[in-house]
KEDO-367029 format. One line per 4 residues: number of its first residue (from 1); their letters; for each residue x, y, z of C-alpha. Coordinates in Angstrom, 3 decimals, decimal comma. Layout:
BEGIN
NUM = a = X:Y:Z  ...
***
This chain:
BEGIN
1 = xxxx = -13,136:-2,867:25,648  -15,906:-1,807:23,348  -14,864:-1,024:19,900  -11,333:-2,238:20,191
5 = xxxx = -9,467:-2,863:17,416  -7,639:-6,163:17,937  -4,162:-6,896:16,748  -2,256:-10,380:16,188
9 = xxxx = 1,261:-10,868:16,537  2,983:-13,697:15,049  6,651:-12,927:16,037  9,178:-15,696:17,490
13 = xxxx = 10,878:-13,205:19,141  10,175:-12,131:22,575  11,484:-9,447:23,594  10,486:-7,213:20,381
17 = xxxx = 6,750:-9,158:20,126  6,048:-8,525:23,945  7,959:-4,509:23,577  5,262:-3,881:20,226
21 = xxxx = 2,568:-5,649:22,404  2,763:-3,115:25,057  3,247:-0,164:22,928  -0,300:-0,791:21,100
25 = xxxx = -2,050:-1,790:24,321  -1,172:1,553:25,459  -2,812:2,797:22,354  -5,667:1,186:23,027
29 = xxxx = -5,349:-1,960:20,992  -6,495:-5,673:21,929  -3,126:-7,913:21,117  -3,306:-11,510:20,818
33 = xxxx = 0,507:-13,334:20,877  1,461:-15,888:18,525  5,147:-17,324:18,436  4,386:-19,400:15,445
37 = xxxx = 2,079:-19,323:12,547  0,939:-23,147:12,975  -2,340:-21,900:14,134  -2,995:-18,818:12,532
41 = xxxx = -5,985:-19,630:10,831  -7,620:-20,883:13,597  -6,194:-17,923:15,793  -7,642:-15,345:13,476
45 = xxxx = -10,799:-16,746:13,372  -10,961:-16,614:17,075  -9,879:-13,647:17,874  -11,822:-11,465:15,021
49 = xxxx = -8,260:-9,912:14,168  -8,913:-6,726:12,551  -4,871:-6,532:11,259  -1,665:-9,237:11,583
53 = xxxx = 1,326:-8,139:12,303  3,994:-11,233:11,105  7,568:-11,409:11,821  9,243:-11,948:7,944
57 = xxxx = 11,563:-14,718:7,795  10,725:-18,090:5,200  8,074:-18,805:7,747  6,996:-15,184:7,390
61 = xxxx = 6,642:-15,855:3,632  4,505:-18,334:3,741  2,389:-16,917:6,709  1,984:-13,843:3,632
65 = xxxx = 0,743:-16,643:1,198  -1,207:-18,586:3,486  -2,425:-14,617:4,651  -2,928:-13,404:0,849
69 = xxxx = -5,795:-16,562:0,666  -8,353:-15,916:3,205  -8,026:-12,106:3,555  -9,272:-11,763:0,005
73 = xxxx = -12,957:-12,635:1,665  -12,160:-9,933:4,533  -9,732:-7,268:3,730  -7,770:-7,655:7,009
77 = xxxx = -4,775:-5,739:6,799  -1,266:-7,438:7,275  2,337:-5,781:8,374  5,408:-7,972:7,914
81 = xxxx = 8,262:-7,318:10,008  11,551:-7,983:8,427  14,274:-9,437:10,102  17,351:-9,772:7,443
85 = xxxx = 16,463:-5,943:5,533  16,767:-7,446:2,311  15,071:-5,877:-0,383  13,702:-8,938:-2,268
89 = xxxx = 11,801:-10,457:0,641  10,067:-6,902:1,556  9,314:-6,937:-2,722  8,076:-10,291:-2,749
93 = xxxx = 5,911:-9,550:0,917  4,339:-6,594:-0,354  3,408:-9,153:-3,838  1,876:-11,616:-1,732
97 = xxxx = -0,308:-9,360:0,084  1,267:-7,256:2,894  0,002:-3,962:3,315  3,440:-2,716:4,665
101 = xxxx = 6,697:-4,075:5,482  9,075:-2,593:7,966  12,624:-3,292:9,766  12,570:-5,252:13,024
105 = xxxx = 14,524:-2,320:14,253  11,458:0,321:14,205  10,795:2,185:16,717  7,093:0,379:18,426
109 = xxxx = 5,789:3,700:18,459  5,937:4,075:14,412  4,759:0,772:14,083  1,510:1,902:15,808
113 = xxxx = 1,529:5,002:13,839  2,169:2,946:10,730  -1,021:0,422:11,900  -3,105:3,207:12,293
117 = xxxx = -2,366:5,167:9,110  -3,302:1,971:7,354  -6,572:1,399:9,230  -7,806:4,745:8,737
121 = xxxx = -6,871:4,134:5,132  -9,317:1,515:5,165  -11,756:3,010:6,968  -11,822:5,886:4,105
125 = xxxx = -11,618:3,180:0,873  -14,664:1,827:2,499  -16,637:4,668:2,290  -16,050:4,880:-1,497
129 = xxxx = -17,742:2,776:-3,926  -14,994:0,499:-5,578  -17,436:-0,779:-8,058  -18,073:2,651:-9,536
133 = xxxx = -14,270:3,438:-9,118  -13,552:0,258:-11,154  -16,405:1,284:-13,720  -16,085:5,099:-14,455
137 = xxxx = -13,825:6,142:-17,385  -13,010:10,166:-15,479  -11,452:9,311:-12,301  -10,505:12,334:-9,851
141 = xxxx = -7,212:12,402:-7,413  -6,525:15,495:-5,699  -6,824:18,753:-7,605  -6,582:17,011:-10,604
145 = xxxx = -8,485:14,488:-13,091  -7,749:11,177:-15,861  -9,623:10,092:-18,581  -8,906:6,793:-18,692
149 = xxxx = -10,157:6,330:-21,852  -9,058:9,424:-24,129  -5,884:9,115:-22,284  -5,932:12,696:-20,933
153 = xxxx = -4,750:14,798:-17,961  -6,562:17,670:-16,825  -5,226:20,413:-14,197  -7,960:23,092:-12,926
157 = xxxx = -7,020:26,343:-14,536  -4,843:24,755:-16,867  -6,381:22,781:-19,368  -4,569:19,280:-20,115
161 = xxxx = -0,937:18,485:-18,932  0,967:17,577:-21,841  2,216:13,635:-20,847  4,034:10,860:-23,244
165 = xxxx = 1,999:7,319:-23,332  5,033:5,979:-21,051  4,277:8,976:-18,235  0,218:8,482:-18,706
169 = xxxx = 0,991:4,224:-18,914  2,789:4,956:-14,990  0,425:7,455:-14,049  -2,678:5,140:-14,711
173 = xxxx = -0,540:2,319:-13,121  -0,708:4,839:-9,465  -4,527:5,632:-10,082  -5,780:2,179:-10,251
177 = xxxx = -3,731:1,318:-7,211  -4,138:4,350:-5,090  -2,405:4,491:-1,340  -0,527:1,171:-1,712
181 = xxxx = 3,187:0,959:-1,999  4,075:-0,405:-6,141  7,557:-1,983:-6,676  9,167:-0,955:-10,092
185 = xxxx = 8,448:-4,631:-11,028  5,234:-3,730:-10,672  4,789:-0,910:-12,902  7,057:-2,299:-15,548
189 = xxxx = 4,508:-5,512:-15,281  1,430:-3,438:-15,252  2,655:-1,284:-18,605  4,948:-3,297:-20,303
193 = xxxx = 3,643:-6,891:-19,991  7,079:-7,534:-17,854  9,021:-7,579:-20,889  11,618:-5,253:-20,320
197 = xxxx = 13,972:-6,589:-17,694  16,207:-4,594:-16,244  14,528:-1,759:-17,585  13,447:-0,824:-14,547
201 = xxxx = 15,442:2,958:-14,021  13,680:4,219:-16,698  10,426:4,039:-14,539  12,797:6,596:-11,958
205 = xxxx = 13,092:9,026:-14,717  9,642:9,144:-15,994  8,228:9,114:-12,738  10,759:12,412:-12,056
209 = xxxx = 8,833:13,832:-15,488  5,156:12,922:-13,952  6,578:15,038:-10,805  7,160:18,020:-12,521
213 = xxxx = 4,253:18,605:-14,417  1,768:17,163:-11,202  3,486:18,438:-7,982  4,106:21,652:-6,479
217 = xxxx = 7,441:20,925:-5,592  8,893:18,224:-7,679  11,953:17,762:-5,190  9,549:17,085:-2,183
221 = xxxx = 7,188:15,285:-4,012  3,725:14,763:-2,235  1,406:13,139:-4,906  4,081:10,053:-5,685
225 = xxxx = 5,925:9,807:-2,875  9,215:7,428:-2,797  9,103:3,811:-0,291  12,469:3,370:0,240
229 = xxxx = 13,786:-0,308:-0,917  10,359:-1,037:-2,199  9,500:1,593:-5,171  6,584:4,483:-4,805
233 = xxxx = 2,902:5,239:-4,054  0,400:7,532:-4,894  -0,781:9,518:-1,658  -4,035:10,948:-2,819
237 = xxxx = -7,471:8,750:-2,751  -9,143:8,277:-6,233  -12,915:8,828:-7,013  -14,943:8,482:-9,884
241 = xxxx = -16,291:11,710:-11,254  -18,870:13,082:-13,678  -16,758:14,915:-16,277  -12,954:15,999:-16,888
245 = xxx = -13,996:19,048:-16,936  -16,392:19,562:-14,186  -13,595:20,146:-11,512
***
């Protein structure tokens, strides 16, 4: 199959590896099976996988660190299927690399929906320049802009939003990590040098403030969306752009 995007499975069980196999052949997907991840190196590197799909138990763990070393070099996206739904192991998946994490009961269909939302992601991030992303001090998402370095907020129309250092520290926190799920661990690491355990609520309530002074409808929030049992993520890519006020 020309073009195919190939898939590798790394799931000890059979009946719910062989059940997701069929569902993304049908989509058009190449799947390799794996029971194991003894060879998954070597597999990888065989097959040309273009995302890994891992079944998340301790072996599932270390398949994410062992995962989180060589896909620096590529990119190759990585889903970790969770077993046990316990919110620690998805938290400390999602740290060590995965791009998603979801139950072992999901439906196969939204785990192929789920694959290809993150693909296409890719596909897009590709097409921007990360380099100038990383570099420019005005960065646009959506309909609105941040000036990373006067620490500003500007809405079209509207001048600057009003926003505390806390709201523009979380804000900032979304920007530089655009389309990826953030824990609360996270953000409390990224703005507060991790020194405020069990601190972590407070991020809910200033998040709730960013809400209503960025979305339309702050109780069906589109910008920051909620990841149930993992924390949030921004929705909107982020570009450089020429001025703050040239929107």
């Amino acid at each position: 199959m020309q073009n195919a995007t190939n898939v590798l499975i790394i799931d000890s069980q059979t009946s719910s590896r062989t059940a997701l196999a069929e569902r993304l052949r049908s989509d058009r997907f190449q799947v390799i099976e794996l029971t194991t991840c003894d060879d998954l190196g070597a597999a990888s590197g065989e097959t040309n996988a273009d995302c890994i799909i891992v079944q998340l138990q301790a072996e599932g763990l270390d398949t994410c660190r062992a995962i989180r070393d060589f896909r620096a070099a590529d990119g190759r996206p990585l889903i970790a299927v969770d077993d046990r739904d316990e919110p620690l192991e998805r938290i400390v998946a999602l740290e060590l690399g995965a791009d998603d994490v979801i139950a072992r009961r999901t439906d196969p269909r939204e785990v192929a929906a789920r694959l290809k939302a993150i693909l296409r992601r890719g596909r897009i991030e590709e097409k921007l320049d990360p380099t100038a992303r990383a570099g420019a001090s005005v960065l646009r998402f959506g309909k609105w802009a941040i000036d990373m370095v006067q620490r500003r907020v500007f809405a079209p129309g509207a001048g600057d939003v009003a926003m505390t250092s806390g709201e523009f520290d979380i804000l900032k926190c979304f920007v530089e990590k655009p389309l990826r799920p953030i824990t609360r661990e996270q953000i409390l690491e990224a703005t507060r040098s991790g020194r405020s355990f069990g601190y972590d609520r407070s991020i809910d309530v200033l998040i709730g403030r960013i809400r209503r002074k960025l979305e339309d409808d702050p109780g069906r929030p589109r910008l920051i969306q909620t990841v149930h049992g993992v924390g949030y993520v921004m929705t909107s890519l982020v570009y450089p752009h020429q001025s703050i006020q040239e929107i």
